[in-house]
C-alpha positions, 0 to 999 in steps of 0.5 A: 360152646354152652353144652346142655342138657336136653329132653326129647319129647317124641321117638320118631324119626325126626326125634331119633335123628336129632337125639343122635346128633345132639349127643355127639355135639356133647351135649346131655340127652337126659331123657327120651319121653313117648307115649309107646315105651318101647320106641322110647326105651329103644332111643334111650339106650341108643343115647344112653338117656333115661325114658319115660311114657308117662308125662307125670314122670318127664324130667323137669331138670333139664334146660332145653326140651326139643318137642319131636312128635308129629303135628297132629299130636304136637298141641295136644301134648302143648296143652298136656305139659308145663315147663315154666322158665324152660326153653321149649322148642318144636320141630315142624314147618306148619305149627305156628311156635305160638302153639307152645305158649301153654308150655313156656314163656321161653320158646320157639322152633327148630327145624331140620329140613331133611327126609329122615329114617331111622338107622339111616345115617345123614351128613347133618353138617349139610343139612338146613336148620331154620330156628325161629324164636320168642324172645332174642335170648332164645334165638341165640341158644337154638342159634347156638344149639343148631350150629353144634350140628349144622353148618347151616343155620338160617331163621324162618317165620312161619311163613317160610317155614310152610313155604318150605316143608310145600316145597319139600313136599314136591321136590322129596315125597312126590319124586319119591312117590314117582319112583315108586310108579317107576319101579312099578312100571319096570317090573311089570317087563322083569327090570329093575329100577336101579336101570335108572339110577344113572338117569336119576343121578344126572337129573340131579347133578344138573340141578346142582349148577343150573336152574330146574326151568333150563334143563329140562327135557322131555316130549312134554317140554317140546311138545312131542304130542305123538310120544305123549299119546303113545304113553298115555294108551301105555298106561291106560292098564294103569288108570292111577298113574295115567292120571297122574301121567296127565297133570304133569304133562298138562302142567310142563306143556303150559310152562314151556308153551311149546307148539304141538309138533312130532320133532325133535 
């Protein structure tokens, strides 16, 4: 496996994740580049890489320079950097990899479809990485570079790409959100929301073998007015998560089309 050397460009957390995983393939971090010197000195050390917050000073040595930052500031950095003859790759689902054509001829996308905090460990060897490239010999080097850490690898345009981070979004962010309305709920009657996490545990589990649409469950699915109603007056000392109570309720009902009844 061609081992390279790399320059991170950004410290979050995707950049975090990835500047880890990619030293322990074996390949050479040489730098870590953030406009906050301190979040890029912090990953450096961990990576034993140089740092810089200064773009005049980014290296321009290294063969493959993976843009980590987030959407907002990922053109505007384009417009800021020039790398001629270098692979130049970035990170996100809904930045067009045209986007980095002021950068290099040679460029591309790597993605990671994972939730990604600092200092929480991830089993990358399941984790989906979608490459898209410019050109084939591109394509084969984020193939290859993505295989050193994933065993996962699939192509995506951006298309895919968008239909996949909206779909994340769903199935990650607002679940998570929902938790947090849970925990909140609890709360409020001194529980906690571990009570939960066998509940949360089977949801998943089921998912794992059967389709979402077969397993679902709940007064919504079958049309339980009654309960919904006893939910929504509940809630009513809770006037955000009542709305948002209501549109998913709205919502299940018209997928399941289930007669209102009060059984089972």
């Amino acid at each position: 496996m061609t081992k390279h050397e790399i320059v991170v460009i950004g410290a979050g957390n995707v950049a975090y994740h990835l500047a880890h995983q990619f030293k322990n393939a074996g390949h050479s971090i040489l730098q870590i580049f953030s406009r906050t010197e301190a979040a890029a000195e912090f990953l450096a050390e961990e990576v034993q890489a140089a740092f810089t917050d200064d773009l005049e000073k980014l290296n321009t040595g290294a063969s493959l320079y993976v843009m980590a930052v987030n959407d907002d500031s990922l053109e505007e950095l384009a417009e800021e950097i020039y790398l001629p003859g270098k692979i130049v790759v970035h990170t996100s689902a809904i930045v067009p990899m045209e986007a980095l054509e002021p950068v290099s001829e040679k460029f591309g996308v790597f993605y990671p479809l994972q939730t990604m905090t600092k200092g929480h460990d991830l089993d990358f060897s399941e984790i989906p990485i979608f490459i898209e490239a410019e050109d084939e010999e591109v394509r084969k080097t984020l193939a290859q570079l993505a295989a050193s850490i994933s065993g996962n690898v699939q192509e995506a345009d951006f298309k895919k790409r968008k239909t996949l981070h909206i779909a994340a979004v769903f199935a990650n962010n607002f679940t998570n959100h929902l938790y947090h309305i849970s925990e909140t709920l609890l709360k409020c009657e001194g529980l906690q929301l571990e009570i939960l996490l066998p509940l949360i545990k089977e949801t998943v589990r089921k998912i794992n073998r059967n389709n979402p649409f077969d397993v679902q469950t709940g007064p919504a699915k079958r049309g339980d007015m009654k309960t919904v109603e006893e939910h929504l007056e509940y809630l009513n000392e809770f006037p955000e998560f009542r709305e948002i109570y209501l549109v998913l309720t709205e919502s299940l009902i018209s997928a399941y089309k289930k007669p209102i009844r009060d059984d089972e």
